[in-house]
N, C-alpha and C positions, 0 to 999 in steps of 0.2 A: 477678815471676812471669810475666807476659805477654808482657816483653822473651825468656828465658829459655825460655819457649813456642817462639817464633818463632824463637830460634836453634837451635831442636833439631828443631824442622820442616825449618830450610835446611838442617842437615846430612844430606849421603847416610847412605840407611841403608847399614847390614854386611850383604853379603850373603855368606856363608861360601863358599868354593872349592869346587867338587865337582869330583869326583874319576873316570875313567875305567879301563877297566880293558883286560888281554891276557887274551884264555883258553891255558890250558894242556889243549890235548886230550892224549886218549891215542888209541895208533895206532901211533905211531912216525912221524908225521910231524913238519917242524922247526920246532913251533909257537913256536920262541924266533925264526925270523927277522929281520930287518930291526931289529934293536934300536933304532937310531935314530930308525923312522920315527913312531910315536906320541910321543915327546919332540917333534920336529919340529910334529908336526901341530900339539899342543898349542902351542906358542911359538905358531906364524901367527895360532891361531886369538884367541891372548889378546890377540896385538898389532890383529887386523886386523877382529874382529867382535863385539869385545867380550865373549868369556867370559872364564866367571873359574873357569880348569883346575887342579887342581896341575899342578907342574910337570913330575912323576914317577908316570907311568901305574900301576895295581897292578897283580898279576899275579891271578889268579882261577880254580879249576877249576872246570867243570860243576857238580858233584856239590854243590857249600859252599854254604851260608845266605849265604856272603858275595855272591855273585853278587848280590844282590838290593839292593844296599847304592850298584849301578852304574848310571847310565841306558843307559851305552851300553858292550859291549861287543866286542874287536878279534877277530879271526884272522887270521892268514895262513899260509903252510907249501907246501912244494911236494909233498908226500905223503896218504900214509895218515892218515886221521880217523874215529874211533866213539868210538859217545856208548855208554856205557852204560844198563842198562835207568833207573836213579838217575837219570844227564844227562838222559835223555829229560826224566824225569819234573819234575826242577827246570828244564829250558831252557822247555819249554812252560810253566809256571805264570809263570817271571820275564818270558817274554813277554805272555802273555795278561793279565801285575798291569801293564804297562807298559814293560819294555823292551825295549831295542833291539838286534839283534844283527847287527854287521859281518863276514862272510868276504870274504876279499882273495887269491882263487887267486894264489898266487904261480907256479903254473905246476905242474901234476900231482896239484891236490887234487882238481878238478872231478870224474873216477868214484868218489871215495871221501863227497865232501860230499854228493851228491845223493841216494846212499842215505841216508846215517845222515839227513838232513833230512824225510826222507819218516817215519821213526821217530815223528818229534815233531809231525808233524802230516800224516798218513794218508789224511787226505782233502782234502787240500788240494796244488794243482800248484806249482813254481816257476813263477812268469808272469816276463816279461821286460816290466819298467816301462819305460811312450813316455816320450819328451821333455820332454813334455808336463808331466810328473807336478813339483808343489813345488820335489823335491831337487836339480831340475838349473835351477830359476828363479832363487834364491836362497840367499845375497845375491851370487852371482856366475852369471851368464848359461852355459850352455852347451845354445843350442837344437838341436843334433845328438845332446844325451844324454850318456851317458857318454865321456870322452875317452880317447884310445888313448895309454899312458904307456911300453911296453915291447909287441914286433913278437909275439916268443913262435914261435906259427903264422902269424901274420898273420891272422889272422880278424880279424872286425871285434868291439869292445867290447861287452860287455852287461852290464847291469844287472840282477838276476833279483830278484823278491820276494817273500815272504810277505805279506799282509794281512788284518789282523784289523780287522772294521767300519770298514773303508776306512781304516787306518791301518796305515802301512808300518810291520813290525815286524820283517822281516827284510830283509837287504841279503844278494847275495853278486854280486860284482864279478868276472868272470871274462873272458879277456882285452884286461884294461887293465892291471894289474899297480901297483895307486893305490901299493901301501907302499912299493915301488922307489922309487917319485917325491918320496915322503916322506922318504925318508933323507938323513944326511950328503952335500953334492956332491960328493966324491968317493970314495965307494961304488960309485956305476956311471957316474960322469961323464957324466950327462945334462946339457943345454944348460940354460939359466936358465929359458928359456921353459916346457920342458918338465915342471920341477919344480915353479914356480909352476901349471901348469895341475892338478897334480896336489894340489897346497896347495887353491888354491882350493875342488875338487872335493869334498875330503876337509873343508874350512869349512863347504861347503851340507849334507855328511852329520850335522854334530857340531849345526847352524842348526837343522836339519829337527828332530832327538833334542828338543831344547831347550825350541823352542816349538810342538810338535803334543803 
């Protein structure tokens, strides 16, 4: 019994795969973009920081009880986004119960996001998170902040947040263009560097979901 003990002590425990997800807004924007780039992110990050993702992101609207089933969920699109009075009202609770929620201007969402964002939380500003902040420490270095993935306008990259009792619970990434970087390499024939800076980047986001 003792021996028996001890060998099921050495063995690792199961820790079951969880699971990510894409939102489908409504709008008319093309919240199906970049197919590739969440499969992508998920491989890097299974191989490179030790999660344990499915392999195959789910797809999720605002409005479903399934939303809550996700720590961390995706957008991107280069259009039109609204939430309905419903989305408001389940996006805010699945963030304030603890999740997490990523937008990824892919280039034309920015005056559409910032309204409907204000919806769900009214009294509260996008801030634009320093350097400084976890997401850009760990487990990959980038002390300049968010890195610039695709020119766009040429502005420089921002990171904008939400926070709830000092925990980031909204992301929205606006020009960097992370899911670009994320995709198949030849989608937009970015250089190697340029992908992996965007891998890593999108690693310290999934890091950050994981263990705060």
């Amino acid at each position: 019994m003792k021996k028996l003990f001890c060998l099921l002590f050495l063995l690792p425990l199961f820790v079951p795969a969880q699971e990510i997800a894409l939102i489908k807004y409504n709008g008319g924007g093309d919240w199906y973009a970049n197919p590739t780039s969440l499969p992508n992110l998920i491989k890097f990050c299974n191989q490179n920081i030790r999660t344990r993702i499915k392999a195959k992101p789910a797809t999720v609207e605002l409005s479903s009880p399934d939303l809550f089933s996700y720590p961390f969920v995706h957008a991107t699109g280069h259009g039109n986004v609204v939430f309905s009075d419903a989305e408001v009202i389940n996006l805010r609770k699945y963030m304030l119960s603890g999740g997490f929620v990523h937008f990824d201007d892919n280039y034309g969402m920015d005056q559409y996001l910032r309204k409907e964002i204000r919806k769900v939380f009214p009294d509260q500003e996008l801030v634009e998170i320093p350097a400084s902040h976890p997401i850009f420490q760990k487990p990959f270095p980038f002390p300049s902040g968010l890195p610039k993935i695709h020119e766009h306008d040429g502005k420089r990259p921002q990171a904008f947040g939400i926070f709830i009792e000092n925990r980031l619970v909204f992301l929205y990434t606006f020009e960097c263009d992370l899911g670009d970087g994320w995709e198949d390499p030849e989608v937009h024939n970015d250089p190697k560097e340029v992908r992996e800076k965007a891998l890593k980047m999108g690693a310290n986001i999934l890091n950050y979901v994981f263990n705060n």
